[in-house]
N, C-alpha and C positions, 0 to 999 in steps of 0.2 A: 811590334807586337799587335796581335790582333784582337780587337775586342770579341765579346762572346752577344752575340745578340738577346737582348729582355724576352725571356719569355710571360704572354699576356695569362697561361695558367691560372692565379690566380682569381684576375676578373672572371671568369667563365664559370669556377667555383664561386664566389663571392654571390654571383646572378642566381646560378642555383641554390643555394643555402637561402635566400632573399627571398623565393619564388617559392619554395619548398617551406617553411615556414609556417603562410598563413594556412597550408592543407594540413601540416601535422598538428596545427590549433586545432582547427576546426574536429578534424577527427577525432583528436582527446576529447573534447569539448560533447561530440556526439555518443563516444562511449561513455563519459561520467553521466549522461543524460539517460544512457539505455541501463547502465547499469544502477540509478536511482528507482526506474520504473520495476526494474526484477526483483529490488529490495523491498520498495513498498509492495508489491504482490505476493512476497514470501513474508512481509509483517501480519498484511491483514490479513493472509491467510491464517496464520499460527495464532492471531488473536482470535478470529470467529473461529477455528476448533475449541482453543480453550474455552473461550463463553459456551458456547454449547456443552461443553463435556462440565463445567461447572455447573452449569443451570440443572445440567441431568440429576448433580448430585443431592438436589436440595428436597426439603418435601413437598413445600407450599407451591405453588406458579407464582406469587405474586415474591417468593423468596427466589426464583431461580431466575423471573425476569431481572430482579434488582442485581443479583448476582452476576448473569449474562452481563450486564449492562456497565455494571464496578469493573469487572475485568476486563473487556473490550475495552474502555474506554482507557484505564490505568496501559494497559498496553501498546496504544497508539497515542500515547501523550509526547509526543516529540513534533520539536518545528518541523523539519527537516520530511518525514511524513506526508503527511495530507494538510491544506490548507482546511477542508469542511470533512467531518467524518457525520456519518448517519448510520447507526446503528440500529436494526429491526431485531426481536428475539417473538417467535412463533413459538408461542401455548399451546398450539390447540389440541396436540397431540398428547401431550402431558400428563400422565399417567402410566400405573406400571406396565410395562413392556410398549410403552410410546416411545414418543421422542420429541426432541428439542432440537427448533433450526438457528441459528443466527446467523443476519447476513448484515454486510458492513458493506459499505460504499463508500470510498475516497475520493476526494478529487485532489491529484498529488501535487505537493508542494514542488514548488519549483525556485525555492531558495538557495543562493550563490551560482543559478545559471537565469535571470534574469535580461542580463544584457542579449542572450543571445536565443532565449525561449521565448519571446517576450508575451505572447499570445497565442502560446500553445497552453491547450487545459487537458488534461487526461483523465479519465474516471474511472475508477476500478471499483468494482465489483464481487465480493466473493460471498458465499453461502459453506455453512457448515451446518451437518448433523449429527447428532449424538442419541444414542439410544438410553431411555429412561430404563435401570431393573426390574424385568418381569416380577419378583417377588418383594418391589420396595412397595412401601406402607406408603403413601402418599394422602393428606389434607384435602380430602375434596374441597375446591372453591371456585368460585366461580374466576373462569380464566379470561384474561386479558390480552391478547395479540394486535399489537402495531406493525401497520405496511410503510411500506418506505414511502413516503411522497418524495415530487422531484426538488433535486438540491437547487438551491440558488444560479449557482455557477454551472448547469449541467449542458454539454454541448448540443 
């Protein structure tokens, strides 16, 4: 009887699956990372429209900064987000048929991708405006507008 010769098959796959591996980490690893950065950019976009279109609806400036400011902030209240958020809301247009800007700056959390981000920082940046109603009754007062100074952490 003759034996059937071992084929080494296996080991050749075994090498590839071993070698293949650390590239399909890495790659997940880079899309959970890109798709973190798209998420926080569709956050603080959606929260600077709302602050602005809130602030629009108020009467006072010093009622629609405080407003702008409630909401922007109640909306980007997650770890996961931004480690620093800075909020600016622009009065000075403020009045009927004005308008109201907010703009937010993140600099994004990079929580549960640590081992492998480790000193990458990203800053994002967004600006929304909102038109104040031509025919709204508005509180003359005197208005208040804050600029953004530079965050801490800013690259």
């Amino acid at each position: 009887m003759r034996r059937r010769p071992q084929s080494d098959r296996g080991a050749i796959e075994t090498l590839g699956l071993v070698l293949m591996t650390p590239v399909m980490m890495a790659a997940a690893v880079v899309l959970i990372w890109i798709s973190r950065q798209v998420d926080t950019q569709a956050q603080i976009h959606t929260a600077a429209e709302a602050a602005a279109q809130a602030a629009a609806l108020q009467r006072t400036a010093p009622a629609a900064g405080a407003r702008a400011q409630a909401i922007a902030t109640e909306m980007l209240d997650r770890e996961d987000l931004c480690i620093e958020v800075d909020i600016a809301v622009d009065l000075e247009g403020f009045g009927p048929g004005g308008q109201v800007s907010v703009e937010i700056r993140c600099l994004v959390s990079t929580s549960g991708l640590q081992p492998v981000t480790s000193n990458t920082r990203t800053l994002l940046s967004v600006r929304a405006t909102a038109g104040v109603d031509p025919f709204k009754q508005v509180e003359a007062q005197q208005v208040e507008s804050r600029s953004l100074e530079p965050m801490r952490g800013e690259l």
